[in-house]
LUMBATI-844558 format. One record per atom (N, C-alpha, C): x, y, z; residue in one letter. Coordinates in steps of 0.1 Angstrom, whole numbers, plus 5000, padded with zeros to 4 digits. Atoms other than C-alpha are relative to their C-alpha. Layout:
<sites>
XYZa...
</sites>
This chain:
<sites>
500350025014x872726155042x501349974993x498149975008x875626015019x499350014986x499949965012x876226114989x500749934990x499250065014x877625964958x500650084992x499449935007x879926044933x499150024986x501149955014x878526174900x500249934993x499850125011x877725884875x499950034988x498950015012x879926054850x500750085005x499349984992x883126144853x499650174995x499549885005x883926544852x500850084997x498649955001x886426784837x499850145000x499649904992x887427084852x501150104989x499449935008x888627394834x500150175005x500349884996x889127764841x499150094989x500949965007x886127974826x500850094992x498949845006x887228254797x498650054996x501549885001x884828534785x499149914992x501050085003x883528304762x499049925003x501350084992x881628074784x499250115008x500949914993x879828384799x498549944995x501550055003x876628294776x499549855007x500550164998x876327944788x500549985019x499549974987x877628034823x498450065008x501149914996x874728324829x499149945005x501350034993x872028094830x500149895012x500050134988x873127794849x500050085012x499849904988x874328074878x498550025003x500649954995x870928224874x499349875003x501250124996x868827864874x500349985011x500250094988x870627734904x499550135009x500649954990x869928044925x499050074998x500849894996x867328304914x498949914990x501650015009x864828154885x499549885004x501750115003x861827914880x500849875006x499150094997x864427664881x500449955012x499750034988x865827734912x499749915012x500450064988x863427554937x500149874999x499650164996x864327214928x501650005005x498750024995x867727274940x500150065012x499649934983x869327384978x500550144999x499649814998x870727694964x499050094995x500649885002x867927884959x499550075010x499449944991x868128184972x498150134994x501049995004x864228294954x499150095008x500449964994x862528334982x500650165012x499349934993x865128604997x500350144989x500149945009x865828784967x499950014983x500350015018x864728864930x500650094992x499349915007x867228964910x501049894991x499150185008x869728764882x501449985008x499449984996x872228704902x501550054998x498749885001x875428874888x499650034984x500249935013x875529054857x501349964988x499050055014x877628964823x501250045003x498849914994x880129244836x501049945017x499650054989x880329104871x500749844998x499450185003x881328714858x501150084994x498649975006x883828914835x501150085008x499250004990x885429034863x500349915010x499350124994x885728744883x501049914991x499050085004x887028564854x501150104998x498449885002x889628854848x501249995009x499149974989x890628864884x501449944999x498150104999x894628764881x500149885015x499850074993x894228634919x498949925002x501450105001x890928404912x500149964984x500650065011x889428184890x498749944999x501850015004x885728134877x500449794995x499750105005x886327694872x498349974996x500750095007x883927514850x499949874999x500150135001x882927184855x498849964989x500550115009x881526934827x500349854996x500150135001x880626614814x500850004994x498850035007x884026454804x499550024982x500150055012x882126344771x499150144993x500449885004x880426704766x501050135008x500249874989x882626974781x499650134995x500149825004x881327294762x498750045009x501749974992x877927244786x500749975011x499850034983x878527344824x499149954999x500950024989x877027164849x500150035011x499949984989x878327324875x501550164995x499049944999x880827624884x500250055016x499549924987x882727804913x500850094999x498549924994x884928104922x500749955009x499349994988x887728074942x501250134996x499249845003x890228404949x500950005012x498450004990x893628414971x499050135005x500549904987x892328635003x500850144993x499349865001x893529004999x500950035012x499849974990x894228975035x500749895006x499250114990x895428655047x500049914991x499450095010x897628425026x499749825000x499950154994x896828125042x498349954997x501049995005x893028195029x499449994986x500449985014x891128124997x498450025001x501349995001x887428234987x499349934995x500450115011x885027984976x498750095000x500550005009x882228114957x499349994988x500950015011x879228154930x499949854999x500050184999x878927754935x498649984996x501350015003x876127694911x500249864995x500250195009x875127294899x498850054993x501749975012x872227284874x499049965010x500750094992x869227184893x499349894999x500550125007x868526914874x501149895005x499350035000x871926814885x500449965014x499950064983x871726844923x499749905007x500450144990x871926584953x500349854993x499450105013x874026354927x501550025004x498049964996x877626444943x500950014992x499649845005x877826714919x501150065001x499349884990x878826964942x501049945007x498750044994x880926764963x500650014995x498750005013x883326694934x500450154998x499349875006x883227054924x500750095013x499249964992x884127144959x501449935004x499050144998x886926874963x501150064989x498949965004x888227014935x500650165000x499749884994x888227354944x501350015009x499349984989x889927314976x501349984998x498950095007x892727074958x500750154987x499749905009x892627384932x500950115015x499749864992x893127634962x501349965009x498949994987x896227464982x500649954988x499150065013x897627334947x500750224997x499549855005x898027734938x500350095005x500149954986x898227904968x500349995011x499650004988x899227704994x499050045011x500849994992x895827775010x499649925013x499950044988x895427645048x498349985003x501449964999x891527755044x499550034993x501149965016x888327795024x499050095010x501449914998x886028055030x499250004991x501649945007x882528135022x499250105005x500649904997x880128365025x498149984997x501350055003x876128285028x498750055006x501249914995x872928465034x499449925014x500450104989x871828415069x498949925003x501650074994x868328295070x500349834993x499650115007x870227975049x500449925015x499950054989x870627835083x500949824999x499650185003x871227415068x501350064995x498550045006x874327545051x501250095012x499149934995x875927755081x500249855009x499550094989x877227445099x502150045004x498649974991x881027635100x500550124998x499849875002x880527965107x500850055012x498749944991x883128185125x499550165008x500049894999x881228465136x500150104995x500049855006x881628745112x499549994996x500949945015x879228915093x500350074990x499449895008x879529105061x498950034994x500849895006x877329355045x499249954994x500850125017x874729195018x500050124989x500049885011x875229424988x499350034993x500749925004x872429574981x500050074988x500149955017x873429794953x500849924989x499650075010x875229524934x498549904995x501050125003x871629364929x499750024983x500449955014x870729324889x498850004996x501250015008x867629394874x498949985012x500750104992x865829324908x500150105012x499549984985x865829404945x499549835006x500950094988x865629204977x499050025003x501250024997x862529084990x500250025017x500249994984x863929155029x500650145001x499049954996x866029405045x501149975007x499450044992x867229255066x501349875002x499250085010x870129025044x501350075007x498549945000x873928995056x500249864995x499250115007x876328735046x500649935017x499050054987x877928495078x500949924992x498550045007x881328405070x500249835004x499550154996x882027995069x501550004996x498950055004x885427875072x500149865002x499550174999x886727515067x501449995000x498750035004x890327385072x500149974988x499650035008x891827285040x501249855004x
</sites>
């Protein structure tokens, strides 16, 4: 499948508490609500819950070693269409986290997301010196594990908001990519 670039351009910003309102929903459209099933990240049928809480975004944007980035249309940017975390490893310097990667779903299969990962990565070895991107992705997502390394990690269960999972049986497999 190729993909194209997005036919407009986008500009890239680091999120502050104030885009939380206009943040909240796009996160929850692309993965948990009504919305979600016209896009690849929905995550709906696995669990029902919003996916992070007002508190939880204001901690990622806080974190000193991450940043929550915001992408928008050059000629509108106060409206995401897209965002990402990324966060310097705790553990290995040579690592960065990618992250809450939501597009609108109105917006997906439009090379979107490519862009916002492109610039991620460019974000993550521009500040960092990062060598590698990690992720982290529920396993039954099978189409997006094409660079997984073997490890599992926990699925966090009690960080769920407003909601539970619909399985038990949820972990995360770790993808890594060179940079």
């Amino acid at each position: 499948m190729t993909v194209s670039a997005p036919k407009q351009p986008l500009s890239f910003r680091p999120a502050t508490p104030a885009d939380i309102p206009s943040l909240l929903p796009l996160i929850r459209a692309a993965y948990r609500g009504a919305l979600s099933g016209k896009g690849w990240t929905t995550e709906a049928d696995l669990v029902a819950d919003k996916r992070i809480s007002e508190a939880g975004l204001l901690a990622k944007i806080a974190e000193p070693e991450g940043v929550v980035l915001l992408a928008a249309d050059a000629s509108a940017p106060a409206t995401p269409l897209a965002c990402c975390e990324i966060a310097r490893s705790k553990t290995d310097p040579a690592v960065a986290y990618f992250g809450l990667f939501a597009v609108s779903p109105d917006r997906q299969a439009g090379g979107m997301g490519r862009a916002v990962l492109a610039h991620a990565e460019e974000y993550a070895r521009g500040r960092w010196g990062a060598e590698r991107m990690e992720m982290c992705v529920i396993w039954p997502r099978a189409e997006l594990i094409a660079c997984k390394t073997g490890e599992r990690r926990e699925f966090p269960y009690e960080e769920l908001v407003d909601g539970g999972a619909l399985r038990d049986d949820l972990w995360f497999e770790v993808l890594e990519k060179p940079l």
